[in-house]
Backbone as a chain_set.jsonl record, in Angstrom:
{"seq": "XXXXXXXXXXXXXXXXXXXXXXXXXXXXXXXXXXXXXXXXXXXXXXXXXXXXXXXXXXXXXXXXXXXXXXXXXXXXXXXXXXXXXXXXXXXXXXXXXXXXXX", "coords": {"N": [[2.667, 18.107, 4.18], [0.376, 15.809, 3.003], [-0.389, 12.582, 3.101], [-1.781, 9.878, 1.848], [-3.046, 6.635, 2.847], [-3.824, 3.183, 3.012], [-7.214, 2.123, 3.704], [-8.482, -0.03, 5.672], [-10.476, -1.785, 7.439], [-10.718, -3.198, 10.707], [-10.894, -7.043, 10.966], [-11.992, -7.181, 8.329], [-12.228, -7.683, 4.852], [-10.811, -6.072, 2.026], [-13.188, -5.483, -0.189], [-13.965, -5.248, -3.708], [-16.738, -4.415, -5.191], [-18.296, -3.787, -7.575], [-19.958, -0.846, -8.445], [-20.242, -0.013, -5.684], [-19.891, 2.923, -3.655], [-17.622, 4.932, -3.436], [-15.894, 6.935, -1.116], [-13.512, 9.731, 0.162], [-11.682, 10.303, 3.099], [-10.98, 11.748, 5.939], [-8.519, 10.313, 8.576], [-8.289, 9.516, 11.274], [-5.277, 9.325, 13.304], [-4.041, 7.603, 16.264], [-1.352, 6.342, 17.702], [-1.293, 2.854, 16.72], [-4.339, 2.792, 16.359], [-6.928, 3.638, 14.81], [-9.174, 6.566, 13.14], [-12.086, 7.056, 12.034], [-12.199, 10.962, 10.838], [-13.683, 12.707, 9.282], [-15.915, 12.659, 6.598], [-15.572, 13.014, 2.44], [-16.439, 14.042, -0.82], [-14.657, 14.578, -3.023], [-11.019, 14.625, -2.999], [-9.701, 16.973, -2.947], [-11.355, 18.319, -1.106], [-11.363, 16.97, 1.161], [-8.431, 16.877, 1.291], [-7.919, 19.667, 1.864], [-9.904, 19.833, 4.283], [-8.002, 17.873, 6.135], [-5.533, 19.375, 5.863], [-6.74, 21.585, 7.969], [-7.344, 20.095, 10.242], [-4.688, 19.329, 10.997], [-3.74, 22.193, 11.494], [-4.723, 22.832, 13.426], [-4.27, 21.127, 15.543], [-1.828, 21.998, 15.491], [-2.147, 24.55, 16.81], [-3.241, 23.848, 19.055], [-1.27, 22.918, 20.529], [0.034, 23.115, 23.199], [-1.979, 22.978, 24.877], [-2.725, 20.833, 24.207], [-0.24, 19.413, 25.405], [-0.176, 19.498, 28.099], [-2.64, 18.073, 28.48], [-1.303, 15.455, 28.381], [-2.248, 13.101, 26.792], [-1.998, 12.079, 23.749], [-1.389, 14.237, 20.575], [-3.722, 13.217, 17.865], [-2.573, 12.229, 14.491], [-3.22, 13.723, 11.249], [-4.265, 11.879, 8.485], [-5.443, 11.226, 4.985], [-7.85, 8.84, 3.022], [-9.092, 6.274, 0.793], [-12.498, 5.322, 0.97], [-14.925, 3.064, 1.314], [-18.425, 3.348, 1.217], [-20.098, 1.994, 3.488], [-18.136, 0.954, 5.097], [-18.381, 2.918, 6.76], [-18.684, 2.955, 10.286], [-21.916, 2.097, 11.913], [-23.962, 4.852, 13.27], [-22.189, 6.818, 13.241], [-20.35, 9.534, 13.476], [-19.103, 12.938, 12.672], [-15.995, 13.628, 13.731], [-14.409, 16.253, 16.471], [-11.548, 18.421, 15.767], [-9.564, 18.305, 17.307], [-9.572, 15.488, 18.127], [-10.845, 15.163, 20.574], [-13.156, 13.504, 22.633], [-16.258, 13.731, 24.192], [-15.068, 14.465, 26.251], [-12.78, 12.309, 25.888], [-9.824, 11.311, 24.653], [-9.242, 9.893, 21.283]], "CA": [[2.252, 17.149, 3.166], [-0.698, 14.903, 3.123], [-0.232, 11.383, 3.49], [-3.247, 9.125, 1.468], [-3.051, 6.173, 3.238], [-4.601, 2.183, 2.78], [-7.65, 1.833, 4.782], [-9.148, -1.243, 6.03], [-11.192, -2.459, 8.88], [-9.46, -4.509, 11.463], [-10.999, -7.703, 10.366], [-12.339, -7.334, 6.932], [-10.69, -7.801, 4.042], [-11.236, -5.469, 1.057], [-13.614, -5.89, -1.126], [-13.706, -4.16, -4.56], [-17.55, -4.848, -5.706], [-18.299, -3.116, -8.459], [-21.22, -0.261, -7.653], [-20.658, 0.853, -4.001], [-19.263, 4.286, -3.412], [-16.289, 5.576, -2.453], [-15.352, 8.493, -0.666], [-12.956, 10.06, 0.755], [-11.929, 10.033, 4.34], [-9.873, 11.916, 6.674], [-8.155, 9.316, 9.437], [-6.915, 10.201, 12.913], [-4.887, 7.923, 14.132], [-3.178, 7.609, 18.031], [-0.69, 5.318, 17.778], [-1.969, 1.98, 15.824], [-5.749, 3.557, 16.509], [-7.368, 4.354, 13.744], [-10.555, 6.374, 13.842], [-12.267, 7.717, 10.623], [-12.763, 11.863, 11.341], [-14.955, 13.245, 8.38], [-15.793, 12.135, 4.705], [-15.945, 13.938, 1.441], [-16.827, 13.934, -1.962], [-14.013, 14.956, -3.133], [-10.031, 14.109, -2.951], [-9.393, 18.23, -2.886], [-11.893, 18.451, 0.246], [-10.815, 15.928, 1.759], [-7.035, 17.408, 1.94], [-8.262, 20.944, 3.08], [-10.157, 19.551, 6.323], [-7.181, 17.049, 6.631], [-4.851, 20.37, 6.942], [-7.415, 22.334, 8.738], [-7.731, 19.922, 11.726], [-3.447, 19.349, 11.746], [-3.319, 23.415, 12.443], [-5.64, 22.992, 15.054], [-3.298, 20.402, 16.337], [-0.859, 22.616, 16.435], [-2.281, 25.531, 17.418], [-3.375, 23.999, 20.341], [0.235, 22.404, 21.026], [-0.053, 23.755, 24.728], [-3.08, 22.116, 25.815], [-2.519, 18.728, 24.333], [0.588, 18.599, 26.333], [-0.736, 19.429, 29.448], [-3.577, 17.099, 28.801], [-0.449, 14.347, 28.753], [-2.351, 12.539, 25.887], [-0.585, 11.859, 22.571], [-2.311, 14.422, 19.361], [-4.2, 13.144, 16.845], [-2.027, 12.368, 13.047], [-4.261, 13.06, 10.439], [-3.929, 11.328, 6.956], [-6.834, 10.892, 4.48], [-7.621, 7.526, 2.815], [-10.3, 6.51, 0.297], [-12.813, 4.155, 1.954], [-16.228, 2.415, 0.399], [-19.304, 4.214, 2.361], [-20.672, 0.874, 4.009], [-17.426, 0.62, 6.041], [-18.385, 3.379, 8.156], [-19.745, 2.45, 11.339], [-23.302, 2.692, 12.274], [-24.015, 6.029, 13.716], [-20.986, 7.58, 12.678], [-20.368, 11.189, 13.282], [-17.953, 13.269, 12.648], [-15.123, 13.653, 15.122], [-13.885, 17.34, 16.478], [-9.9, 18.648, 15.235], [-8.288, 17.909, 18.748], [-10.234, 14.578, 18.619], [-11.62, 14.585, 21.743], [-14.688, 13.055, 22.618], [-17.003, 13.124, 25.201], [-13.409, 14.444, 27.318], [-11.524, 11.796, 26.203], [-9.237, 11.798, 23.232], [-9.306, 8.635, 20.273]], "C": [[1.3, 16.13, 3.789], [-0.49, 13.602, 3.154], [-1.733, 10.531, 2.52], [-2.57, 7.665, 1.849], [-4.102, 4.397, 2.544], [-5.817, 2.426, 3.436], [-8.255, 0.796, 4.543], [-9.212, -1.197, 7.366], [-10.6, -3.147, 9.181], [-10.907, -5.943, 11.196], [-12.266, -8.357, 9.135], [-11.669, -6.961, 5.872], [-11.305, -6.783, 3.165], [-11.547, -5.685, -0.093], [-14.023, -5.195, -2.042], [-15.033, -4.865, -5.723], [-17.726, -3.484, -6.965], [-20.206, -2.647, -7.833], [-21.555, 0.034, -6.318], [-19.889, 1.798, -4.434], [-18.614, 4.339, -2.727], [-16.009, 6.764, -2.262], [-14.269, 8.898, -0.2], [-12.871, 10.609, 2.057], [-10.484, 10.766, 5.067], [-9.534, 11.097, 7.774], [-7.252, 10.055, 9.947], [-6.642, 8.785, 13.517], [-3.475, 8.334, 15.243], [-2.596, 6.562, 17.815], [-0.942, 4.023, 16.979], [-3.547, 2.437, 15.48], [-5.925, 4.377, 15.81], [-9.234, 4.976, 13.746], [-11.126, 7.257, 12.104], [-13.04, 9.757, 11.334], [-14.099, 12.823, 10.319], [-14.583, 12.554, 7.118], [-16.249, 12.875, 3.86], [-15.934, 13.398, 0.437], [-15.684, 13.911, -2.65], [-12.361, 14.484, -2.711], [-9.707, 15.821, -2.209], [-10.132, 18.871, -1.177], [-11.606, 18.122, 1.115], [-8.776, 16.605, 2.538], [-7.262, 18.926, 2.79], [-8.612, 20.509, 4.298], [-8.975, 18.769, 6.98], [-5.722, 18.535, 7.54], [-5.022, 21.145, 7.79], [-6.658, 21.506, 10.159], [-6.01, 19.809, 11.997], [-2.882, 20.805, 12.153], [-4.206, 22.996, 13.108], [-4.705, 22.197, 15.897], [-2.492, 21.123, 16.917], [-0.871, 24.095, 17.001], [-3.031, 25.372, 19.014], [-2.485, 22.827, 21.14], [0.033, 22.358, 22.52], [-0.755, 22.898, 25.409], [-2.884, 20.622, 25.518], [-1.458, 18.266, 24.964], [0.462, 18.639, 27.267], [-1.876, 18.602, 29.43], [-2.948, 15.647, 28.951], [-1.184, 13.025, 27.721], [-1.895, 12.878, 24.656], [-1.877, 12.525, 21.146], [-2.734, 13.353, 18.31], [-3.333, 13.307, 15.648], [-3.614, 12.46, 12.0], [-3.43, 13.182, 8.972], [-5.442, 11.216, 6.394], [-6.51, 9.344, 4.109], [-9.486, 7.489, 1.969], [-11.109, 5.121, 0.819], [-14.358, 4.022, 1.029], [-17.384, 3.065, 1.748], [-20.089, 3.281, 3.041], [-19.405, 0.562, 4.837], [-17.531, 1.894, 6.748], [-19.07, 3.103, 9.017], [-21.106, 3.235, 11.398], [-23.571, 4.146, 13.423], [-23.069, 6.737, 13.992], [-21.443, 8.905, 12.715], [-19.084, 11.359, 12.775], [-16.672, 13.87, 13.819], [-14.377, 15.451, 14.993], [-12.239, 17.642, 16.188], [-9.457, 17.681, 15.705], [-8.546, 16.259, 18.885], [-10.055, 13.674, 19.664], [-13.002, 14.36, 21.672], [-15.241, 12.812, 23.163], [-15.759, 13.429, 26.245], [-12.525, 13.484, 26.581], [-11.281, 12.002, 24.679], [-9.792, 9.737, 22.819], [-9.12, 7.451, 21.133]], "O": [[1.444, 15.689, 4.929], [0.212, 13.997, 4.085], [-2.821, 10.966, 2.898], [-1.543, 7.408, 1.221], [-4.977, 4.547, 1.691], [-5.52, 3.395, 4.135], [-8.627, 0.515, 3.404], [-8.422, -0.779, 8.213], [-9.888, -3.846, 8.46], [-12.033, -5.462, 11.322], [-12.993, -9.347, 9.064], [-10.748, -6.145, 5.827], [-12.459, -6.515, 3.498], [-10.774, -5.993, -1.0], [-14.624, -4.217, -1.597], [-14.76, -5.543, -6.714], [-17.157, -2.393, -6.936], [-21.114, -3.278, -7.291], [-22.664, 0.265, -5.838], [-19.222, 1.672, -5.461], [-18.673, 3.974, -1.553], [-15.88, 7.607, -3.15], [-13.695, 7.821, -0.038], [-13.78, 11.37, 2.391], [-9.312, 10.462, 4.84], [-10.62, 10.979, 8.342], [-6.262, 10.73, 9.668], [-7.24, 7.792, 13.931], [-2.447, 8.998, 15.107], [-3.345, 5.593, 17.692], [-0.502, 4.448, 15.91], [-3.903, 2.409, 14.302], [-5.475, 5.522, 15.813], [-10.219, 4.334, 14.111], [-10.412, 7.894, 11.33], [-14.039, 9.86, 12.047], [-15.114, 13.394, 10.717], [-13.527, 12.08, 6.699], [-17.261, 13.519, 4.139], [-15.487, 12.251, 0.411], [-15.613, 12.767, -3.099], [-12.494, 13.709, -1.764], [-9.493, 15.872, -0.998], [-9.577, 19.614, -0.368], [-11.512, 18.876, 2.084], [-8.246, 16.678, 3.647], [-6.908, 19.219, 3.932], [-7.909, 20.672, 5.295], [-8.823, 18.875, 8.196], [-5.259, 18.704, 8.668], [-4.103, 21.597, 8.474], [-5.788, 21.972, 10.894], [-5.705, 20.145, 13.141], [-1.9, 20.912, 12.887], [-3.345, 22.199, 13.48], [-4.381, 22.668, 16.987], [-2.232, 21.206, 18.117], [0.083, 24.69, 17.503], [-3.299, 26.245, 19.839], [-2.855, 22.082, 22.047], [-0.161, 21.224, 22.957], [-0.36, 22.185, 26.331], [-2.879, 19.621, 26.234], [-1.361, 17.065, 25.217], [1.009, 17.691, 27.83], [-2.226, 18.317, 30.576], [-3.601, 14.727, 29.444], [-0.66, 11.922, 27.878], [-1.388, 13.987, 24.487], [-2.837, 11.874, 20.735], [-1.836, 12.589, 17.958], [-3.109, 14.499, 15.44], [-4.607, 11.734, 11.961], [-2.576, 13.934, 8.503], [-6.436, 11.135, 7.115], [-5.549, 8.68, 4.499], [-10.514, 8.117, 2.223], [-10.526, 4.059, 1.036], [-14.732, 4.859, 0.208], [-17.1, 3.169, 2.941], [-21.142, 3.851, 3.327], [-19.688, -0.428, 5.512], [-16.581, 2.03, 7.52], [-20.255, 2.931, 8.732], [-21.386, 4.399, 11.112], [-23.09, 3.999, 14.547], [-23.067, 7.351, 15.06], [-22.472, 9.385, 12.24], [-18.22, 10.526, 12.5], [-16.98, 14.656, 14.715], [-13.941, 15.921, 13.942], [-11.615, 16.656, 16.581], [-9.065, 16.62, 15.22], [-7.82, 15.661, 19.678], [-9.622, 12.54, 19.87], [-13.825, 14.852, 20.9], [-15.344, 11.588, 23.241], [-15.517, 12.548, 27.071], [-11.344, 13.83, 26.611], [-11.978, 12.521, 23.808], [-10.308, 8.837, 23.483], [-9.121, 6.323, 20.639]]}, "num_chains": 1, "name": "protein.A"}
């Protein structure tokens, strides 16, 4: 089961202007660490990649415990498209990055 979640930026408050866009957002989060991993159009899209990347999690069970860092939860969450950061990508399953994880 999917989880849809609040989201907010650590310090901005939420603001509900009328005429920005909202999307939907899958969120990996390590412990309090929240990181946004892809966004969709869609609520229905949005939950497929959300269960995609948690089999990947656990199909690669093995290696994330020998890497001794803590997997990736993912939850979605619907978010306004001006709170994603500037040069925002999208983040891989296992999200690692650059070697390191979130």
């Amino acid at each position: 089961m999917v989880t849809v979640l609040p989201f907010e930026l650590p310090g901005k408050k939420e603001s509900r202007q009328a005429g920005r866009d909202r999307v939907w957002a899958v969120v990996a989060m390590i412990g309090r660490r929240r990181r946004i991993a892809s966004v969709h159009a869609s609520r229905e899209a949005a939950l497929a990649d959300c269960q995609w990347r948690r089999e990947q999690v656990v199909a690669y069970a093995r290696f994330l415990e020998d890497a001794r860092d803590p997997a990736p939860d993912y939850h979605i969450a619907l978010i306004y498209k001006g709170e994603l950061p500037k040069g925002w990508m999208p983040m891989p399953a296992l999200g690692i990055l650059h070697g390191r994880f979130i």
